[in-house]
N, C-alpha and C positions, 0 to 999 in steps of 0.2 A: 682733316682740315677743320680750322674752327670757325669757319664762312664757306659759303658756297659762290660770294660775287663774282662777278666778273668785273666791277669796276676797279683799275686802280689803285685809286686811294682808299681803300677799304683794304682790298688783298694784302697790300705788304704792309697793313698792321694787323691782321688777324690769322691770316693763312697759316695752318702747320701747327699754330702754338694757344692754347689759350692761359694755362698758368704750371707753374710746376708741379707735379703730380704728389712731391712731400714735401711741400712747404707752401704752396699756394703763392708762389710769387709771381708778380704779372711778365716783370722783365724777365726775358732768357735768361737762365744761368747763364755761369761759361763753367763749361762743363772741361777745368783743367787737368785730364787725367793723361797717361798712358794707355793703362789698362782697363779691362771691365771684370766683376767677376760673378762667374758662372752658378747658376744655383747647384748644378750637378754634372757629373760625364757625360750621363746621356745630352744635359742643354749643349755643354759643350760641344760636343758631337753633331748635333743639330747645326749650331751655327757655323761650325768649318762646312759643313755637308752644303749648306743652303736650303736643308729642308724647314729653318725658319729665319728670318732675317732678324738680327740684334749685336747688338754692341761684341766689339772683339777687343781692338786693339787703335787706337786713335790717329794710324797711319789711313784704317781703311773708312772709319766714322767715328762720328762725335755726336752725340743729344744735341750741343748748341751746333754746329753745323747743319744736322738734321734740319733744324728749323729754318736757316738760310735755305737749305736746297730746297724744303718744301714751298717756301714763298718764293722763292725767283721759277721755281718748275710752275708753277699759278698764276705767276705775274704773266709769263710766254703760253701758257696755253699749254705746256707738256706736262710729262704724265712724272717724271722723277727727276733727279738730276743730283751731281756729282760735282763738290766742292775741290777747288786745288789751289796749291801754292802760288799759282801767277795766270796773268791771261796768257803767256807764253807757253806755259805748260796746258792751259786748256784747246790753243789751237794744235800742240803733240799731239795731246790725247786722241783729238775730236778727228783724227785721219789716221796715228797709227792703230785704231782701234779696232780697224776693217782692212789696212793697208801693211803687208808683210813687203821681205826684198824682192824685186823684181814688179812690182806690181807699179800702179803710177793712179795720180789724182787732176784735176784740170782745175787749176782757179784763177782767179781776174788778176789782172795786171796790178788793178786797183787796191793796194794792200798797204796796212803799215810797214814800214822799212824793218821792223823788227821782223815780223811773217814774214816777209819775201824772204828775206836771207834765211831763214828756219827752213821752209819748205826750196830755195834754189841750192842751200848749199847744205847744212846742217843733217837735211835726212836724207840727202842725195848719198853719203856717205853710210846710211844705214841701208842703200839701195832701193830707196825710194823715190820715183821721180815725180817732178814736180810739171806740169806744163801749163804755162800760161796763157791766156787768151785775154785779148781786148772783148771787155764783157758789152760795150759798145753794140755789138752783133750778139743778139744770144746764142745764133747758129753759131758762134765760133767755138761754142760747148759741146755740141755733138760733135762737128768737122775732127775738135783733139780727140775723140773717146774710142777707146777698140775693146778688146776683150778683157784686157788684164787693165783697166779705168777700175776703182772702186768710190769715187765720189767726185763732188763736186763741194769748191767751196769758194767763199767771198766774204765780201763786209756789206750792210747793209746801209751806210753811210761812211763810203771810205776814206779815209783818214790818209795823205789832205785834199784829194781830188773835190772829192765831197759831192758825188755824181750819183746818186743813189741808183743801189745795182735791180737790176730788172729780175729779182725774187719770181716772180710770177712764169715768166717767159721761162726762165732755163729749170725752175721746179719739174715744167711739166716735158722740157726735155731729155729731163735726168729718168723721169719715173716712167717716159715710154721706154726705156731702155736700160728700167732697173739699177738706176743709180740716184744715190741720194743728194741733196744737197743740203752743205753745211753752211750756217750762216755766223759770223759774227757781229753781233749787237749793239757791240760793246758804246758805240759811238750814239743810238738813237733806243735805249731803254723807257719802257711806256708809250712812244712815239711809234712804234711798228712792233708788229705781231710775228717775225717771220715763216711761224707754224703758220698761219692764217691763212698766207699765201703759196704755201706746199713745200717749205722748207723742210726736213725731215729733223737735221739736228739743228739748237742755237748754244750759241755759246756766249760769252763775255768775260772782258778784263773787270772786274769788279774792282779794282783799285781807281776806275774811273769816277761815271755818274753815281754806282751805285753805292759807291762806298761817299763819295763827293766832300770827301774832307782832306785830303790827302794826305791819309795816317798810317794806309793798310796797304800789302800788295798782296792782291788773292786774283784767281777766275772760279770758274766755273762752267759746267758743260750742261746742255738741258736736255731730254729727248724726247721729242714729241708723239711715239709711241704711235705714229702715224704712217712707218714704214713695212711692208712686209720684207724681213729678211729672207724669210724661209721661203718665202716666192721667188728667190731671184739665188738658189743655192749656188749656181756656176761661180757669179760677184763676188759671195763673201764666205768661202769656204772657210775664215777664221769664225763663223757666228755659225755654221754649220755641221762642221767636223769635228768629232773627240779632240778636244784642247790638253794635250798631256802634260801643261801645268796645273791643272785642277782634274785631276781622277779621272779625263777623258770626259769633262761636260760637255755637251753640244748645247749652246749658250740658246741658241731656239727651241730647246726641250726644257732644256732643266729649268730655263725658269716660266715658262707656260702658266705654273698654277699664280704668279706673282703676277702675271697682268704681261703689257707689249711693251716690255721694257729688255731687253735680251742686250740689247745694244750696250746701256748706260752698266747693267749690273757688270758686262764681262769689264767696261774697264774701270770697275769699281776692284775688284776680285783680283784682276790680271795687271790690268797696267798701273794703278796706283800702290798694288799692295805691290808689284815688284821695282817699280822707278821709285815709289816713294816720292811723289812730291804733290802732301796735303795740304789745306790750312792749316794752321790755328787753331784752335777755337778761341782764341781771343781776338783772332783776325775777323772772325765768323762774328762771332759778338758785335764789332765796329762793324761789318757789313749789313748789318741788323738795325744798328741805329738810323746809317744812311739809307738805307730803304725805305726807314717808314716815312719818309718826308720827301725821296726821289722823287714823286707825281708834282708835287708843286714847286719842287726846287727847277724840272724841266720844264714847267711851264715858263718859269722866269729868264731861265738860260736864252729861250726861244723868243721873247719877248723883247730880252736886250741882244740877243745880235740880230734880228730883224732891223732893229732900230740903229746899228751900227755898221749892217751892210750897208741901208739907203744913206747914211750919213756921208761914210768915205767913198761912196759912188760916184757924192759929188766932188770928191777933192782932184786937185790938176793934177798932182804930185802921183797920185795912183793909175795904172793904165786897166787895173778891173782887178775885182772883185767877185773872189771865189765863194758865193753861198746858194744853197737853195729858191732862197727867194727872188734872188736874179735871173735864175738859168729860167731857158727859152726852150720849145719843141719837146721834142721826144725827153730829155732829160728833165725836162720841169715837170712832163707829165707823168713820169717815172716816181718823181718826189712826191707828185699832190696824191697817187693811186696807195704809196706805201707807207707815208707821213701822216697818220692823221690826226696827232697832235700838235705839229710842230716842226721847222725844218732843222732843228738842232742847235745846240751852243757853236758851234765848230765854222769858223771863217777864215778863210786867205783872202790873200791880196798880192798880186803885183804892183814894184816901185818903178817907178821912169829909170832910176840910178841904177838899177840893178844889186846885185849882191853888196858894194861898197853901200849905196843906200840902207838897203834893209840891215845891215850890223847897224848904222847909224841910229835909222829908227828904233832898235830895238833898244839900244844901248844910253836911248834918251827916256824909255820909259821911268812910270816914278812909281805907278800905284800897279801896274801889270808884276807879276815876277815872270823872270827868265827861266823857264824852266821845263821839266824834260816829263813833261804831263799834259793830260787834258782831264775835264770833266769835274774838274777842283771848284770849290763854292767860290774862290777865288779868280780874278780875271790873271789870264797865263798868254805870255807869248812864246816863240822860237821861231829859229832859221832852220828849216827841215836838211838842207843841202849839207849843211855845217853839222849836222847834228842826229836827230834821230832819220836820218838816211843817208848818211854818211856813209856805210860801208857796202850803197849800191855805186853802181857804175853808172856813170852821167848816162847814158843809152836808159838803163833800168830806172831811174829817178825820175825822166822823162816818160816813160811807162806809165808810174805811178801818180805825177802830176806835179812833180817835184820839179822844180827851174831853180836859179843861182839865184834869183832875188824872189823865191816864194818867202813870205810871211805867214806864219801860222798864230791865228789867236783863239784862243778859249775862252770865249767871254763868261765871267762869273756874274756873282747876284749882286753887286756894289750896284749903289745907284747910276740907274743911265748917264746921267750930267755928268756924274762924274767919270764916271769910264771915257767916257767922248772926251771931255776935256784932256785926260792923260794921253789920250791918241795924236788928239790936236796939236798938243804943244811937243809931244815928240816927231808929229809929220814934219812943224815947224820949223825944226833941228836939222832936218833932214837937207 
C-alpha cells in the first residue's frame, strides 16, 4: 500500500499504487495484455504452484486491476479482493465459492430483482438452494439454517426497499454457528464498513457508485480475512479438503504463508480461472478514475436526496416516501448505527394513481433519464415492477418492496433546484 489511512478520501487516491515501477507514471497504466512472460521454468513453476503470487494470464489478474482490488480491499477494511466482469457475477462468485450441489444459503427477501432470480432459480438448477428470510427478524437467520447452511447473504442498503439490513444482528448469528455473512455494498460505498460490523465477505456491483459515470460494467468481491475457515471444517469442506482441480490444495494450507485470505485466493485460482468472467483492465482503469472522487461525489448524492425526500414528502399526489431519512423505530435505527456518512442517493415513492400514474410520471420527466441503473453522476428514474423485477412473481416483488406503482430514483449531482423542479413539473403531468 502507498498509505496507511484509514480516511476515505485519501485511500482510494493512494492505496496499492504510487507510480509505475518503469516509467514513473502517476496514473495507472492499463496494463492491456493477455499474457505475462516468465523470467524462467522454474518462475513459471512457482506461479502455477502458488509458491509465489504474480502475473499469469489476464483472465486470472492484471497489474491495473491489482490496483482496483487493492484500493476497494482498503477502502472496506479487508485484507484482498477479486475483480470480475459484473456485480452479477460477484454475487455467483461470493456463495458458489463455499456452496457445492446439495448444499443451501439463507438470504434477505430484500434483494435486487436481478439477485433474487440468480440465487431462486439460476443456481437452484446447479443444485443449490436458495432460502429466503424476512431480515425484519434477525432470528429468521438461524430458524432457516441446518447443517448443510454454508453462508449468509444480504444488501446493505437494499435496492428498492432501502431498509437497511441489520449487519450487526445476523453477523453474530452466523459466527455462533460458523457461518459467514456475505454483504453487498453495492448501494452504500464509504457510507458503511460491512467488515466493521462482522460481516466476513463484501462485495459490489462497481458499475454503480464506484465506477459513477456510467461507462463500465465490473464487480468485485472483498474478503475481510476476518473468518476462521479451518475452525468450522464440517461448513466448508470445499476450503478444507484436497480440491482436485488444483493438485489437491486445501485452500486453508496452501495459502497460510499468504496471510487469511484462503477464501478470496480459491475463487481467484478455481472459480474465475474456470468460469472466466474477469474485468478488463480497461474496465479496471475507469473504476479507478471513479473511485478517486466516490467519497465526495457520496456526500453529494446524500445531500440532494435528503433534500428531495423532505420535498415530495410534502406533495398530495404521493402517499410516502421510501428513504432512510424518513423511516421511524427499529429501522431508522438500523440506518443511523450502519450509515455513518450518509443515508444514500437511492429513493422511492409511492403514487395515489398507482402503476397508470407512475408510467405517467416517469414519462414526463425531462432532465432525469429512464434508465436501467443506479449510482450514475447523473439523476436516473425507473418502474421496478415493469422492469428490473419484472421476472419476479408479484408475491416475490412484494417481498422485496416492489408494488405496481413503486417509483425508483437515483438522485445524481445536478443542482438541487434543478432536480426538484424536473420532479415538480413531471408530478404535475401526473
Amino acid at each position: 500500500m502507498a498509505t496507511n489511512s484509514k480516511h476515505p478520501e485519501t485511500v482510494v487516491l493512494h492505496a496499492g499504487y504510487r507510480s509505475d515501477p518503469a516509467t514513473n507514471a502517476v496514473a495507472v497504466p492499463i496494463y492491456q495484455t493477455t499474457s505475462f512472460q516468465f523470467r524462467d521454468t522454474q518462475h513459471a513453476a512457482n506461479l502455477f504452484g502458488l509458491a509465489e503470487m504474480g502475473n499469469i494470464y489476464s483472465r486470472i489478474m492484471n497489474p491495473t486491476n491489482d490496483v482496483l482490488e487493492q484500493r476497494i480491499a482498503a477502502l472496506e477494511g479487508g485484507v484482498a479482493a477479486l475483480a470480475l466482469g459484473s456485480g452479477q457475477a460477484a454475487s455467483l462468485f461470493a456463495v458458489q465459492n463455499i456452496c457445492h450441489a446439495g448444499d443451501n444459503f439463507v438470504a434477505s427477501t430484500d434483494l435486487y430483482g436481478g439477485t433474487w432470480n440468480l440465487f431462486a432459480n439460476t443456481m437452484k438448477t446447479m443444485g443449490i438452494e436458495c432460502r429466503f428470510v424476512d431480515p425484519a427478524d434477525p432470528e429468521n437467520f438461524r430458524r432457516a439454517t441446518d447443517a448443510k447452511t454454508r453462508c449468509y447473504y444480504a444488501e446493505t442498503l437494499p435496492n428498492p426497499k432501502l431498509a437497511v439490513f441489520p449487519i450487526a444482528q445476523v453477523a453474530r448469528i452466523g459466527r455462533e454457528q460458523g457461518i459467514p455473512l456475505i454483504m453487498d455494498n453495492t448501494a452504500a460505498p464509504v457510507l458503511c464498513r460491512p467488515f466493521d460490523h462482522g460481516a466476513a465477505i463484501v462485495l459490489h456491483s462497481t458499475t454503480k457508485y464506484i465506477g459513477g459515470h456510467g461507462t463500465s460494467i465490473g464487480g468485485i468481491l472483498v474478503d475481510g480475512g476476518n473468518f476462521d475457515w479451518e475452525k468450522h471444517k464440517d461448513r466448508f469442506p470445499m476450503l478444507n479438503t484436497p480440491d482436485p482441480s488444483y493438485h489437491g490444495a486445501v485452500w486453508t494450507q496452501a495459502t497460510k504463508p499468504m496471510g487469511p485470505v484462503a477464501y478470496i485466493i480459491k475463487a481467484r485460482v478455481t472459480l474465475l480461472r474456470d468460469v472466466g468472467a474477469p474485468m478488463s483492465p480497461f474496465n479496471a482503469f475507469m473504476f479507478i478514475q471513479g473511485l478517486e472522487t466516490l467519497p465526495l461525489r457520496m456526500r453529494v448524492h446524500c445531500e440532494n436526496a435528503n433534500a428531495v425526500a423532505k420535498h415530495l414528502s410534502k406533495n398530495a399526489k404521493i402517499t410516502k416516501v421510501i428513504h432512510p431519512s424518513l423511516m421511524t423505530g427499529e429501522t431508522k435505527k438500523r440506518a443511523d448505527e450502519h450509515l455513518s456518512r450518509g443515508y444514500g442517493g437511492l429513493l422511492g415513492f409511492e403514487l395515489k394513481g398507482g402503476a397508470d400514474a407512475g408510467r405517467k410520471f416517469i414519462d414526463g420527466l425531462k432532465m432525469f433519464y429512464h434508465v436501467a441503473n443506479i449510482g450514475d453522476a447523473r439523476s436516473l428514474a425507473i418502474h421496478p415492477a415493469s422492469t428490473t423485477h419484472s421476472q419476479l412473481s408479484a408475491e416475490e416483488q412484494a417481498q422485496t418492496g416492489v408494488t405496481p406503482g413503486y417509483v425508483r430514483l437515483s438522485i445524481g449531482l445536478e443542482h438541487i433546484e434543478d432536480i426538484l423542479a424536473d420532479l415538480d413539473q413531471a408530478l404535475a403531468a401526473v
